[in-house]
PDB file of N, CA, C and O in Angstrom, chain B, residues numbered from 101:
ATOM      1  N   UNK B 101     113.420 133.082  49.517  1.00  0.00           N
ATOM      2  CA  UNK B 101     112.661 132.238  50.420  1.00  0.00           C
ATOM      3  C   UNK B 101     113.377 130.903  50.630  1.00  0.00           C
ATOM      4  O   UNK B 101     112.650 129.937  50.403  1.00  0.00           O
ATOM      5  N   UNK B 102     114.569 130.627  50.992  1.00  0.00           N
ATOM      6  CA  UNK B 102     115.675 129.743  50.917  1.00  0.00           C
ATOM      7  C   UNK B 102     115.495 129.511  52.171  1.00  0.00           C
ATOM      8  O   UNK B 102     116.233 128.607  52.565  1.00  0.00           O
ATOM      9  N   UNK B 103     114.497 130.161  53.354  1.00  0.00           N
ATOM     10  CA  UNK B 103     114.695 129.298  54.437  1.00  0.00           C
ATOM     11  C   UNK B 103     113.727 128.273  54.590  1.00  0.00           C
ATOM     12  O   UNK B 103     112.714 128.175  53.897  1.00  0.00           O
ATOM     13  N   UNK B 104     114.147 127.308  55.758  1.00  0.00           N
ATOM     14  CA  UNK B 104     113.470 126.171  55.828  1.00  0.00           C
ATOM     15  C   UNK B 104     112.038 126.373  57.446  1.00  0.00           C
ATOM     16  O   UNK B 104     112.036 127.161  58.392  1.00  0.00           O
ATOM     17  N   UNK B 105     111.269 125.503  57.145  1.00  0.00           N
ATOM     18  CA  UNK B 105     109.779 125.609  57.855  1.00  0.00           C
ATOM     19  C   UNK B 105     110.680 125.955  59.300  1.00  0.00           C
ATOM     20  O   UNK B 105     111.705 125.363  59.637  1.00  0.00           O
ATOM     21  N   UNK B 106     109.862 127.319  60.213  1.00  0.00           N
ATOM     22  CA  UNK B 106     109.798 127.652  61.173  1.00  0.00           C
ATOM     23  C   UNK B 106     111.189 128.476  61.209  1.00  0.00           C
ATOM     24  O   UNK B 106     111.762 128.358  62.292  1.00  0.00           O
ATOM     25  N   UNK B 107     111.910 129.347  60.188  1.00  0.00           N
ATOM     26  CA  UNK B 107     113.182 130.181  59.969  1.00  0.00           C
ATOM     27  C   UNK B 107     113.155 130.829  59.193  1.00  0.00           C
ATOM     28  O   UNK B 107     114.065 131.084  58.404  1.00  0.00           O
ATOM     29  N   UNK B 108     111.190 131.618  59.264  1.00  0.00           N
ATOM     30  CA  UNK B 108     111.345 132.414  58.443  1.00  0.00           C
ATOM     31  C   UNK B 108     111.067 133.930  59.351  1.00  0.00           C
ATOM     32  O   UNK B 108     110.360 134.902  59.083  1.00  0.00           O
ATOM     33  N   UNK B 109     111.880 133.656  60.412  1.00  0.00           N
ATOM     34  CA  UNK B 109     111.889 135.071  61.156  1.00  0.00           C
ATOM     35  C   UNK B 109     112.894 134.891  61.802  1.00  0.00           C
ATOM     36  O   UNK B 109     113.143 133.782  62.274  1.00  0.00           O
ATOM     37  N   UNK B 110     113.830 136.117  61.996  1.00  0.00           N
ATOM     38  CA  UNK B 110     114.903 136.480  62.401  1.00  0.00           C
ATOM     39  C   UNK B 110     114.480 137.423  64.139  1.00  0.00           C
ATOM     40  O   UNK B 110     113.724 138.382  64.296  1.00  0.00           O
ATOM     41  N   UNK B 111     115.019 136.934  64.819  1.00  0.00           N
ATOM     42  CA  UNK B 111     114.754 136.805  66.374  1.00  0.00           C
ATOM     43  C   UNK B 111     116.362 137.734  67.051  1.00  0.00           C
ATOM     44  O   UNK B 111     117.544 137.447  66.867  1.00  0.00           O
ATOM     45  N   UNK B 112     115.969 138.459  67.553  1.00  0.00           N
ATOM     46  CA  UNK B 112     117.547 139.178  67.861  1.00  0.00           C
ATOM     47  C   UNK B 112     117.268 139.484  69.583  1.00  0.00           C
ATOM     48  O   UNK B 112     116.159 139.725  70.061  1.00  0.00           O
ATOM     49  N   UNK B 113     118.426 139.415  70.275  1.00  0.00           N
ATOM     50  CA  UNK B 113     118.534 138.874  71.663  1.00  0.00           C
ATOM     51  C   UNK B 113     117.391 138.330  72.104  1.00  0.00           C
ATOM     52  O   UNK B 113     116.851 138.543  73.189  1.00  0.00           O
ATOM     53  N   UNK B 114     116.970 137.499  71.090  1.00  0.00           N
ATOM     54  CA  UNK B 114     115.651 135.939  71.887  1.00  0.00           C
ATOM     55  C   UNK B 114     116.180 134.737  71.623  1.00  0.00           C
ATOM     56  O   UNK B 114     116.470 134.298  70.510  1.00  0.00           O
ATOM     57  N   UNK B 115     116.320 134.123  72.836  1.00  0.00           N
ATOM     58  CA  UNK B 115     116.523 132.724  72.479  1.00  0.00           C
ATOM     59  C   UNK B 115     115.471 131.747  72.315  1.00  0.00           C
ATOM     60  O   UNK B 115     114.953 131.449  73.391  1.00  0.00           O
ATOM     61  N   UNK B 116     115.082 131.263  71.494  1.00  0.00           N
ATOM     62  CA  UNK B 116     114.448 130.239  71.286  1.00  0.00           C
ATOM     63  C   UNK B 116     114.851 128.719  71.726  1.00  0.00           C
ATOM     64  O   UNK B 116     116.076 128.600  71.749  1.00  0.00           O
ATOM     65  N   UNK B 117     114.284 127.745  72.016  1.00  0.00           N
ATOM     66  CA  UNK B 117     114.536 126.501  71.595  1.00  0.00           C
ATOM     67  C   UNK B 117     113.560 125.755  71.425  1.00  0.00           C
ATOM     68  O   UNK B 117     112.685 125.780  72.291  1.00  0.00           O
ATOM     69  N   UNK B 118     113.379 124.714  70.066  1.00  0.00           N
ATOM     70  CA  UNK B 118     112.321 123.768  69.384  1.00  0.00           C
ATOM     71  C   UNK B 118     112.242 122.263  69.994  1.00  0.00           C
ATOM     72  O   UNK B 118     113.178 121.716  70.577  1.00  0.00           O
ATOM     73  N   UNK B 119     111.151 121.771  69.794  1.00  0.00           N
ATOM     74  CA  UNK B 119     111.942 120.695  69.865  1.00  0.00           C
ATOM     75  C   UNK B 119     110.982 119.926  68.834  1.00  0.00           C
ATOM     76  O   UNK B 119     109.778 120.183  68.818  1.00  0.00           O
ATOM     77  N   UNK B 120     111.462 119.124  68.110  1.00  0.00           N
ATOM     78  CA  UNK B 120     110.210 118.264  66.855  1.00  0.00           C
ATOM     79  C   UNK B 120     109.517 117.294  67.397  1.00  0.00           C
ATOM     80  O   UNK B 120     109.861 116.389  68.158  1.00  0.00           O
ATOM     81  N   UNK B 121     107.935 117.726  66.670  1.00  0.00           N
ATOM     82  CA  UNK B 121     107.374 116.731  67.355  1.00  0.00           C
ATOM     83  C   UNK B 121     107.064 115.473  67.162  1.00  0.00           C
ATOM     84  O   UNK B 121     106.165 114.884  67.763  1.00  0.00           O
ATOM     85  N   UNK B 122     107.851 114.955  66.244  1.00  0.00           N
ATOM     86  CA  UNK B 122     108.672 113.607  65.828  1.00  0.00           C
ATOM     87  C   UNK B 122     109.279 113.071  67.447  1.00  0.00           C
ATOM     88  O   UNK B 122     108.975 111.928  67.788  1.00  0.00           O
ATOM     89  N   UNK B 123     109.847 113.646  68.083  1.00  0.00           N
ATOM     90  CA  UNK B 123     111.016 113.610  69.277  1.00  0.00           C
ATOM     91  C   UNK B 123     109.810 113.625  69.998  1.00  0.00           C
ATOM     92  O   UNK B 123     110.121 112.736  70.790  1.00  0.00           O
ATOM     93  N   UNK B 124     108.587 113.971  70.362  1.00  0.00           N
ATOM     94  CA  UNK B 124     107.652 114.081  71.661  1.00  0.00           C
ATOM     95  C   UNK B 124     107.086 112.835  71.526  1.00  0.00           C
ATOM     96  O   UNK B 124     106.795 112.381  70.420  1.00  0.00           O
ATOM     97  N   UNK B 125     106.819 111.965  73.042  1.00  0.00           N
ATOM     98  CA  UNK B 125     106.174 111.313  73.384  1.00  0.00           C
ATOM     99  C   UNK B 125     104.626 111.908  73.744  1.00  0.00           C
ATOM    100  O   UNK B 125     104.390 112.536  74.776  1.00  0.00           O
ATOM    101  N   UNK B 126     104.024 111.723  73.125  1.00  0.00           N
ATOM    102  CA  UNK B 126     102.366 112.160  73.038  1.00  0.00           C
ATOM    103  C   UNK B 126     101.533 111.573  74.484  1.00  0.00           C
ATOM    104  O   UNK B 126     101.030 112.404  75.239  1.00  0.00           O
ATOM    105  N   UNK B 127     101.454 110.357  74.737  1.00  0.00           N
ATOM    106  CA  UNK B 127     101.263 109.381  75.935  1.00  0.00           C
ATOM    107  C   UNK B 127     102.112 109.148  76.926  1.00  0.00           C
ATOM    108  O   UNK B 127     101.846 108.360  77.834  1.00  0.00           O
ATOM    109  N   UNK B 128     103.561 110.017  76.825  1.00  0.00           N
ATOM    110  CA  UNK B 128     104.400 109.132  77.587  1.00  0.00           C
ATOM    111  C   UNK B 128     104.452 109.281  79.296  1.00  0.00           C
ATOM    112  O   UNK B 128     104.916 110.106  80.083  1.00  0.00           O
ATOM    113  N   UNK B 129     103.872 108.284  79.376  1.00  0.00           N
ATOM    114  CA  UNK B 129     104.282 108.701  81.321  1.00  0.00           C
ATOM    115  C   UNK B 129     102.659 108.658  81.837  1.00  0.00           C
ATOM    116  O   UNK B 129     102.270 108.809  82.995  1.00  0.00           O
ATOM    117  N   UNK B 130     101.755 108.381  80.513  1.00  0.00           N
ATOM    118  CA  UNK B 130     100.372 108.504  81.381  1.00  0.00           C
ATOM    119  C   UNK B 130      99.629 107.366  81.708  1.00  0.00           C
ATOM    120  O   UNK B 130      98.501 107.431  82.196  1.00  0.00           O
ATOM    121  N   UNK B 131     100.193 106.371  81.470  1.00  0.00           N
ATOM    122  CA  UNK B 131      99.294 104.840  82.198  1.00  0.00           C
ATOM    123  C   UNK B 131      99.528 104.422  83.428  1.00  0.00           C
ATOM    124  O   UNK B 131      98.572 104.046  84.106  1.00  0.00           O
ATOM    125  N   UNK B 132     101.215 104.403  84.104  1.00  0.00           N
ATOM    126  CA  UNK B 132     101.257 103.931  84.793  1.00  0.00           C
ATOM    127  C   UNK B 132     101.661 105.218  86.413  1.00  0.00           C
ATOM    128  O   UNK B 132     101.500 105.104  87.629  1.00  0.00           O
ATOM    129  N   UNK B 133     102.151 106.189  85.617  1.00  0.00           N
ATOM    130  CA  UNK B 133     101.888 107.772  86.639  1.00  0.00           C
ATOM    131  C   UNK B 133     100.765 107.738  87.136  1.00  0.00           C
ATOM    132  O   UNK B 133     100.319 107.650  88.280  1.00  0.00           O
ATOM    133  N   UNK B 134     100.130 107.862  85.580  1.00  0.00           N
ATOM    134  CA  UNK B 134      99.073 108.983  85.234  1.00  0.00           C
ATOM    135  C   UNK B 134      98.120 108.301  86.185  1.00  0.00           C
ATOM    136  O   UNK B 134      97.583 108.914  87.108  1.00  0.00           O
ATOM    137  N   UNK B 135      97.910 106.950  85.928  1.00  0.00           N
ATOM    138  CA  UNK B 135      96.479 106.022  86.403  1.00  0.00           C
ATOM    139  C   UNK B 135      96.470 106.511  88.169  1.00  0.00           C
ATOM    140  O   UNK B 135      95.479 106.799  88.840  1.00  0.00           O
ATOM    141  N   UNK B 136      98.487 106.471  88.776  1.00  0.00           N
ATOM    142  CA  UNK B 136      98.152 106.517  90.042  1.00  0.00           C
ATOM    143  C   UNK B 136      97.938 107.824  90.766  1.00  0.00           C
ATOM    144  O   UNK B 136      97.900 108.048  91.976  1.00  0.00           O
ATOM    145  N   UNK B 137      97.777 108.824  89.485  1.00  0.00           N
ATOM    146  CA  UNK B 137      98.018 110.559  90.274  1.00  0.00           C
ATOM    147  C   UNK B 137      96.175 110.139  89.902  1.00  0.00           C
ATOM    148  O   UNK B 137      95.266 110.375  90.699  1.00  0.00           O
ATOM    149  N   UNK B 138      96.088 109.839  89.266  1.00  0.00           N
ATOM    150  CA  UNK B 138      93.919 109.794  89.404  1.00  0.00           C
ATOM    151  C   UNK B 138      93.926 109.113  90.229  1.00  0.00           C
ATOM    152  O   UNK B 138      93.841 109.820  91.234  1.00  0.00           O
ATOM    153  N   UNK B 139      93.967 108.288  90.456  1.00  0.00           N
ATOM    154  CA  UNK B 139      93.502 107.007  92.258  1.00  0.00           C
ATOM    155  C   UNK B 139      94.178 108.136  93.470  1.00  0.00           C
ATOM    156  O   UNK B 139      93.335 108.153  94.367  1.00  0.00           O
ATOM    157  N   UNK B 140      94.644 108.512  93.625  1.00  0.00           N
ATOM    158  CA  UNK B 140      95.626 109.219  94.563  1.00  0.00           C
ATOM    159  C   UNK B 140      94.467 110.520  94.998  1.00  0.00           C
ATOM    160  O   UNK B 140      93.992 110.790  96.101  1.00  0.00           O
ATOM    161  N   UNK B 141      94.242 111.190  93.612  1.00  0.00           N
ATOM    162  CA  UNK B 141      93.511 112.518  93.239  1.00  0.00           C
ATOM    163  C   UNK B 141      92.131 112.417  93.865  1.00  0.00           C
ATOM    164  O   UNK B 141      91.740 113.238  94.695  1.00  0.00           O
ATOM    165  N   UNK B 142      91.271 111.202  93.370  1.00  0.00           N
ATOM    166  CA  UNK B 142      90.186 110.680  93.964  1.00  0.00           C
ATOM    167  C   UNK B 142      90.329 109.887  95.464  1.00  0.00           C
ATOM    168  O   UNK B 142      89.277 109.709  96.077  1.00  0.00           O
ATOM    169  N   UNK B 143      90.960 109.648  95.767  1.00  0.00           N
ATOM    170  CA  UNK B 143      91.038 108.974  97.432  1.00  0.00           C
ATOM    171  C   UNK B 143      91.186 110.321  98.112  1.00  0.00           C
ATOM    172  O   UNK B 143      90.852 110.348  99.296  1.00  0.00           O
ATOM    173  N   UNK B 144      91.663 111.525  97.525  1.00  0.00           N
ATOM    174  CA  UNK B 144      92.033 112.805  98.597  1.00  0.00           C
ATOM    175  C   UNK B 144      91.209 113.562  98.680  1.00  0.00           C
ATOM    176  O   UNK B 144      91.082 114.501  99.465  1.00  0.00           O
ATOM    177  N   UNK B 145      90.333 113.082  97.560  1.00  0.00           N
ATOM    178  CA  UNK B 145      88.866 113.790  98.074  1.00  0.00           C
ATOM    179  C   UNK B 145      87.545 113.484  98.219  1.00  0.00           C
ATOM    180  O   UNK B 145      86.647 114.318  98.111  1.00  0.00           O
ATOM    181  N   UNK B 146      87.340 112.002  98.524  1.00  0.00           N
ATOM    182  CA  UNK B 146      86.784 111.036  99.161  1.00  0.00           C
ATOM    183  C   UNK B 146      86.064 111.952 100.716  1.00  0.00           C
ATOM    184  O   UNK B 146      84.990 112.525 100.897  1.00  0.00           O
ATOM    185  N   UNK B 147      87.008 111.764 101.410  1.00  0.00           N
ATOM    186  CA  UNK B 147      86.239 112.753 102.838  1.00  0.00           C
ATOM    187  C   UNK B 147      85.345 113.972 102.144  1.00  0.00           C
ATOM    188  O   UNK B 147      84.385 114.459 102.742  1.00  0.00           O
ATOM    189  N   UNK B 148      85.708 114.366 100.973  1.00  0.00           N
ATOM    190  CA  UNK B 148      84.994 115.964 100.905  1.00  0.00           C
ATOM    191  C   UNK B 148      83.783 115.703 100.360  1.00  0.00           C
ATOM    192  O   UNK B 148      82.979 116.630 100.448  1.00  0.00           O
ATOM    193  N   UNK B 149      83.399 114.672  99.802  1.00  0.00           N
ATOM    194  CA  UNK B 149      82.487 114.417  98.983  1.00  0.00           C
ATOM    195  C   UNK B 149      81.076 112.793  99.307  1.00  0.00           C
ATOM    196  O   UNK B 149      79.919 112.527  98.980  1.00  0.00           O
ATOM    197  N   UNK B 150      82.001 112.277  99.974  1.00  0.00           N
ATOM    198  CA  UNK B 150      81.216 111.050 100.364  1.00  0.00           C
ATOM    199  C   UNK B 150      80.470 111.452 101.674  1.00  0.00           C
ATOM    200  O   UNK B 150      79.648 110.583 101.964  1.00  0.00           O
ATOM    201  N   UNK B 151      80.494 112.712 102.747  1.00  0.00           N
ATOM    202  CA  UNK B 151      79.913 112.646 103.472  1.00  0.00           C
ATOM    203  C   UNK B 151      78.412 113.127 103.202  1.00  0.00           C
ATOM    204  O   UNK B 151      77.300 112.689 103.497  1.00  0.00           O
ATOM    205  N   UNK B 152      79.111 114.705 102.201  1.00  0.00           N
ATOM    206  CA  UNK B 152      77.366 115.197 101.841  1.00  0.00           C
ATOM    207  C   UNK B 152      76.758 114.340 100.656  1.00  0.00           C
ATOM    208  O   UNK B 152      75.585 114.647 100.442  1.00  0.00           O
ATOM    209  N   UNK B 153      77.285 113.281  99.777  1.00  0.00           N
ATOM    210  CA  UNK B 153      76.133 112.710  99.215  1.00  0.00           C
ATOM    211  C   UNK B 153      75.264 112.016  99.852  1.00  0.00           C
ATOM    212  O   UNK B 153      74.044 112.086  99.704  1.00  0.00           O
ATOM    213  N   UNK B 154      76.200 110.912 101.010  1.00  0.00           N
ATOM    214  CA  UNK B 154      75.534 110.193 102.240  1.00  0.00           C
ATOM    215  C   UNK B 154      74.689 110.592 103.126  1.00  0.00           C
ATOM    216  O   UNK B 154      73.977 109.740 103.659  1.00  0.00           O
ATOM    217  N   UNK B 155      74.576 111.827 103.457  1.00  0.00           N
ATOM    218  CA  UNK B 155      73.329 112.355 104.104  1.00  0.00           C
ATOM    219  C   UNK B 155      72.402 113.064 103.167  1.00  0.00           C
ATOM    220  O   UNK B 155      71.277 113.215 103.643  1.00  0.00           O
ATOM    221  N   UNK B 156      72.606 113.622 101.745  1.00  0.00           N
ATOM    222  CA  UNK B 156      71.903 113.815 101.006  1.00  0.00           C
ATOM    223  C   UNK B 156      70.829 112.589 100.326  1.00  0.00           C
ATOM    224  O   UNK B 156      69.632 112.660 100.046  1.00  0.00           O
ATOM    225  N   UNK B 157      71.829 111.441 100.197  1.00  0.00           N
ATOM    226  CA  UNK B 157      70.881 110.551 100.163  1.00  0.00           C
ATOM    227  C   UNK B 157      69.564 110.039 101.634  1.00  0.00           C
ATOM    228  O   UNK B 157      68.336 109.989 101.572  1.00  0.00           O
ATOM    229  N   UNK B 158      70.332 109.796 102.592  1.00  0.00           N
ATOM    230  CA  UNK B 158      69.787 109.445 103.631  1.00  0.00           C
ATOM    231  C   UNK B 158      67.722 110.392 103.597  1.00  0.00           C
ATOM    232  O   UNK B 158      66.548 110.039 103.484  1.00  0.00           O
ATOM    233  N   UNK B 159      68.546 111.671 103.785  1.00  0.00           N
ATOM    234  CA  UNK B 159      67.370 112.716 103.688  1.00  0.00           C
ATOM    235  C   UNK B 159      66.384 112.551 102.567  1.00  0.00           C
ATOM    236  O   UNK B 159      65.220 112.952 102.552  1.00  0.00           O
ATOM    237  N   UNK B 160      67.057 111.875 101.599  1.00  0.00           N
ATOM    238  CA  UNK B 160      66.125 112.153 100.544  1.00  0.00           C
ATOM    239  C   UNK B 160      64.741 110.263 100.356  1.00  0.00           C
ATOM    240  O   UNK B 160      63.687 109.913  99.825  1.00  0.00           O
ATOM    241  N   UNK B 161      65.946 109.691 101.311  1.00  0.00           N
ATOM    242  CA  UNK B 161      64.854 108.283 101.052  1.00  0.00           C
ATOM    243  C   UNK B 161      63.974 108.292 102.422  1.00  0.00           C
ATOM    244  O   UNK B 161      62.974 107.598 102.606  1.00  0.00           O
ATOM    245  N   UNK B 162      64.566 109.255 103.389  1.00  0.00           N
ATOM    246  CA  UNK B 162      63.644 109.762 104.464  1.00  0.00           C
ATOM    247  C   UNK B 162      62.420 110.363 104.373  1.00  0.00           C
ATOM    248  O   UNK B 162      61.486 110.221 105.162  1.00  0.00           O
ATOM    249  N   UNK B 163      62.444 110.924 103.554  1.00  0.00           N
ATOM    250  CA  UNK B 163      61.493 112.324 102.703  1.00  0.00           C
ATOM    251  C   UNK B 163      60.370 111.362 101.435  1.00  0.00           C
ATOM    252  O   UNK B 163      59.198 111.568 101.120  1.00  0.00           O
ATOM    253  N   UNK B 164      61.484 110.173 100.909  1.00  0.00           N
ATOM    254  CA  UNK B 164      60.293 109.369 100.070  1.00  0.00           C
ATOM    255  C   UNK B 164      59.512 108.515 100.659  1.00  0.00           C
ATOM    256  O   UNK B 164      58.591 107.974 100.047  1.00  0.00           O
ATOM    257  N   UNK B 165      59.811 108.243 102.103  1.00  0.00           N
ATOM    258  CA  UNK B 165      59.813 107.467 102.973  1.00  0.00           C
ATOM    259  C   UNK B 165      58.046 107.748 103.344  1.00  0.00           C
ATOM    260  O   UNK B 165      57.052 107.058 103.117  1.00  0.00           O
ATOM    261  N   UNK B 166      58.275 109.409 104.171  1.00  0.00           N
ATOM    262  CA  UNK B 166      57.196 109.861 105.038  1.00  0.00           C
ATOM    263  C   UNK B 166      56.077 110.472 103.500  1.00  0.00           C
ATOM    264  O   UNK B 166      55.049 111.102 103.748  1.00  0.00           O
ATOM    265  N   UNK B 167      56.364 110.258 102.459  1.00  0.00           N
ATOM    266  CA  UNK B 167      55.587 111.317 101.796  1.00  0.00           C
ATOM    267  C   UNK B 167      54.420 109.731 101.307  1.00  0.00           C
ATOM    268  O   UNK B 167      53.205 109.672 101.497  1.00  0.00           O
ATOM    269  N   UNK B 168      55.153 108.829 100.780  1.00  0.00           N
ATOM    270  CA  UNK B 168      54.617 107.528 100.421  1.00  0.00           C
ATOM    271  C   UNK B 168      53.664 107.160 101.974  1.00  0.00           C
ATOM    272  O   UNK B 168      52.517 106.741 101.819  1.00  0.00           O
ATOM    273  N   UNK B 169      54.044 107.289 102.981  1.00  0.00           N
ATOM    274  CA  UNK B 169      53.321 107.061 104.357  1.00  0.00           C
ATOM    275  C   UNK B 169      52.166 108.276 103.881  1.00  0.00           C
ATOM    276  O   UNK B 169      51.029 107.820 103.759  1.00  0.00           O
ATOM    277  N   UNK B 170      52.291 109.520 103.644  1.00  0.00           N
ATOM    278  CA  UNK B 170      51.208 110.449 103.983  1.00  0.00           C
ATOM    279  C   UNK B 170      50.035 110.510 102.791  1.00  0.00           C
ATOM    280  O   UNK B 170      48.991 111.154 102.690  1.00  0.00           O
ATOM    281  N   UNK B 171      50.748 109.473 101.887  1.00  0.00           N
ATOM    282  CA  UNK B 171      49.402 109.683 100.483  1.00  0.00           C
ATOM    283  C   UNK B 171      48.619 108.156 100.894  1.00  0.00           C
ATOM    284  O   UNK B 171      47.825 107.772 100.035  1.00  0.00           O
ATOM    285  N   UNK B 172      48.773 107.251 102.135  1.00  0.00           N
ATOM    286  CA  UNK B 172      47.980 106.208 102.255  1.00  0.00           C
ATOM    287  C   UNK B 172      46.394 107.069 102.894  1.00  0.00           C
ATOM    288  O   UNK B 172      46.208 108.106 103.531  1.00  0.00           O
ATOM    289  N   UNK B 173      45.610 106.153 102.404  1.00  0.00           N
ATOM    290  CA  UNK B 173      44.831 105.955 102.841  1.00  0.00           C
ATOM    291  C   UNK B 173      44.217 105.580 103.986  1.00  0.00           C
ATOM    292  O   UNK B 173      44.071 104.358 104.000  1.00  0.00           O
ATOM    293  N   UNK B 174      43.713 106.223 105.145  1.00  0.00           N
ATOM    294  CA  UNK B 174      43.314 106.014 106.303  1.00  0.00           C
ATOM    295  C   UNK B 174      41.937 105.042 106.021  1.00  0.00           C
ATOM    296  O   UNK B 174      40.891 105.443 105.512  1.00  0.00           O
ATOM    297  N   UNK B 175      42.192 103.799 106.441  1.00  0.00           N
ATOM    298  CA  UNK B 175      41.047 103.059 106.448  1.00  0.00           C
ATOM    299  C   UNK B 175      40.080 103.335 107.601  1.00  0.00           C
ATOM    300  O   UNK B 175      38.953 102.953 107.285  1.00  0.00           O
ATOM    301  N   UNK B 176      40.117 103.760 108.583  1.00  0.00           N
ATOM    302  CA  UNK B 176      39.078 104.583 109.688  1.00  0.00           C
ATOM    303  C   UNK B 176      38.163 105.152 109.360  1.00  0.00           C
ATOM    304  O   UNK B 176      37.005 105.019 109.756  1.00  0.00           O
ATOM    305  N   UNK B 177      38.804 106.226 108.192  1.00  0.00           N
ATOM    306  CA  UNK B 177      37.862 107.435 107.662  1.00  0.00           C
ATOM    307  C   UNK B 177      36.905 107.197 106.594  1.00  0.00           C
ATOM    308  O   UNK B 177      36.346 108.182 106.111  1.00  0.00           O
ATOM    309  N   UNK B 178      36.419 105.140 105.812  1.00  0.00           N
ATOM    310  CA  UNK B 178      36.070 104.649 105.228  1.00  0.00           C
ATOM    311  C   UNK B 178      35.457 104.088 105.889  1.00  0.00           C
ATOM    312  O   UNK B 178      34.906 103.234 105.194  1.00  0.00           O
ATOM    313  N   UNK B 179      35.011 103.950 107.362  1.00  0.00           N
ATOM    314  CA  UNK B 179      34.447 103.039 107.701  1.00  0.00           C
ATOM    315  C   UNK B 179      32.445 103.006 107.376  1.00  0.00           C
ATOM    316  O   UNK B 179      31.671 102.150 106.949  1.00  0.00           O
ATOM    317  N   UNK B 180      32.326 104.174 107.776  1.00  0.00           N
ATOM    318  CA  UNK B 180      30.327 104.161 107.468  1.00  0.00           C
ATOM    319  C   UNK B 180      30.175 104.459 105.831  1.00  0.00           C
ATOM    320  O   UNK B 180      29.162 105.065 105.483  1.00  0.00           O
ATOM    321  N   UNK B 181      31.113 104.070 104.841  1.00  0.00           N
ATOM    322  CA  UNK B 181      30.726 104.475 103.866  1.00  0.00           C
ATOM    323  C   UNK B 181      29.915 102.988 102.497  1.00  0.00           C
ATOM    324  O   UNK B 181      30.465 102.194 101.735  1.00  0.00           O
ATOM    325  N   UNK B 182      29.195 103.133 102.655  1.00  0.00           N
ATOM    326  CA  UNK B 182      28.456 101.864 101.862  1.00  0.00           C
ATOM    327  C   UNK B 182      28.475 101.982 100.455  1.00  0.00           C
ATOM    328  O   UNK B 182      27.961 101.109  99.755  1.00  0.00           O
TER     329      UNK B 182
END
């Protein structure tokens, strides 16, 4: 057992290559890429998404609108009542 971590299998016409992950940058490239492929990502789909919340909202304060109008009270229909 004289070999060392990750050579303890013999691989025949496979090439491998390692690389340590000592040598990897974990973060590298994601603050100042990364931040602008998200702003970029979200502005491209802006049109797909801001139109139906905007009329979803619209409809829906339309709808709280007429329902708050239809639970008033008709003061007319109170009038002969003593």
């Amino acid at each position: 057992m004289g070999h060392g971590f990750g050579g303890l299998w013999k691989y025949r016409g496979i090439i491998t290559y390692r690389l340590s992950p000592f040598e990897l940058r974990a973060f590298g490239g994601a603050l100042v890429p990364g931040l602008g492929n998200v702003l970029t990502r979200i502005l491209s789909n802006v049109p797909y998404v801001v139109p139906p919340l905007g009329l979803a909202y619209i409809v829906y304060d339309q709808v709280e609108k007429e329902h708050a109008h239809l639970m008033r009270k008709n003061p007319a229909d109170f009038e002969n009542d003593k």
